[in-house]
C-alpha positions as CSV (number, residue, x, y, z in Angstrom):
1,X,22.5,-11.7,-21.6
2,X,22.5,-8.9,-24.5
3,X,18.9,-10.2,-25.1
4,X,17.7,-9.7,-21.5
5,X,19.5,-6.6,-21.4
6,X,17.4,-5.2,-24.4
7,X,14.3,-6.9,-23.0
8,X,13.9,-4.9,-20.2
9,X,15.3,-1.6,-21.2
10,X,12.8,-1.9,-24.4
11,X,9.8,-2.6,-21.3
12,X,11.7,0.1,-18.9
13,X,11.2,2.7,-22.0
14,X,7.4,1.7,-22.5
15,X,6.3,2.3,-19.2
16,X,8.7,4.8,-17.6
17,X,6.1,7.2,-17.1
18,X,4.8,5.2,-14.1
19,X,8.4,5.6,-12.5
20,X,8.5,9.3,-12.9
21,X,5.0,9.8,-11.3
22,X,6.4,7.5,-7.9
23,X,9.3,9.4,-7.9
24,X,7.3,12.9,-8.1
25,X,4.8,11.6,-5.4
26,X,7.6,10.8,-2.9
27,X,9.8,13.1,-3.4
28,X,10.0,17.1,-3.6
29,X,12.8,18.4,-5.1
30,X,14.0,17.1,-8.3
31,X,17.6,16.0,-7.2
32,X,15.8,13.3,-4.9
33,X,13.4,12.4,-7.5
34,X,16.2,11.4,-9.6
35,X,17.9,9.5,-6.9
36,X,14.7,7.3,-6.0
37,X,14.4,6.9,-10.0
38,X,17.7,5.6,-10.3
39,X,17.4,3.6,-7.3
40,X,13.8,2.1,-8.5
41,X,15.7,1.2,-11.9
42,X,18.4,-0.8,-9.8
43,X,15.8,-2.3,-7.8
44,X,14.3,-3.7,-11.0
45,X,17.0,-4.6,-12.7
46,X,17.9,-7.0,-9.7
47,X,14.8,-8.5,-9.2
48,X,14.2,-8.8,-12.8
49,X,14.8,-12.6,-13.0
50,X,11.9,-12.9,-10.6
51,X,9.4,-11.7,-12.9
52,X,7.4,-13.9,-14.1
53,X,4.6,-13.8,-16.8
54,X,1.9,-14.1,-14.5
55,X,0.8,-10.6,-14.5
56,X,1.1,-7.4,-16.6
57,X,4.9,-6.2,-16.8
58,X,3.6,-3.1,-15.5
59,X,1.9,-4.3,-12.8
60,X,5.2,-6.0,-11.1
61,X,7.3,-3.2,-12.2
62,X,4.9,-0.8,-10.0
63,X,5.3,-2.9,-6.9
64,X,8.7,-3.1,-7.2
65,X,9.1,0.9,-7.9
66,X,6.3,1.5,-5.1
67,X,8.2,-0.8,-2.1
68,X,12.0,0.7,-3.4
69,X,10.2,4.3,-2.7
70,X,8.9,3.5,0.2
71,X,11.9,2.3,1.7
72,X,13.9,5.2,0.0
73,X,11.7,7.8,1.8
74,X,12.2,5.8,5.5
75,X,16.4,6.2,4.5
76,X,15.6,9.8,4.0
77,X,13.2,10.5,6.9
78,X,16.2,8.7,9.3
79,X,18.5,11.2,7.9
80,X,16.5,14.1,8.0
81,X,15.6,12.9,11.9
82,X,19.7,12.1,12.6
83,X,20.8,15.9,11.9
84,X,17.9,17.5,13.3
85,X,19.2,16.2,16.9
């Protein structure tokens, strides 16, 4: 487990950069850029044992952050919409 652990952290700090652009392209202010980075990093953590070495690491760690921001921004938008009304 220690080994997987340090796997993916050691691949999280190579390519973080990509997550920090997603969550500054989906998000305005910095408090919810932080959330959808967080979130994105849970997202991959639990889908991590689906990655497989087919493709580049980054290229399946960019789906994964893309889809989770996605989704995050509809969860906001229906907020947003709820108190509006």
């Amino acid at each position: 487990m220690k080994e997987k652990e340090s796997e993916f952290l050691s691949r999280m700090e190579i390519h973080k950069g990509i997550l920090f652009k997603i969550s500054k392209i989906y998000m305005d202010n910095s408090d919810d850029q932080e959330d959808l980075f967080q979130e994105i990093i849970e997202q991959l953590w639990k889908s991590y044992d689906s990655f497989k070495n087919e493709n580049r690491f980054s290229t399946w760690m960019y789906r994964v952050a893309l889809n989770t921001a996605i989704v995050f921004l509809k969860k906001e938008k229906r907020k947003i919409d709820k108190y509006d009304m």
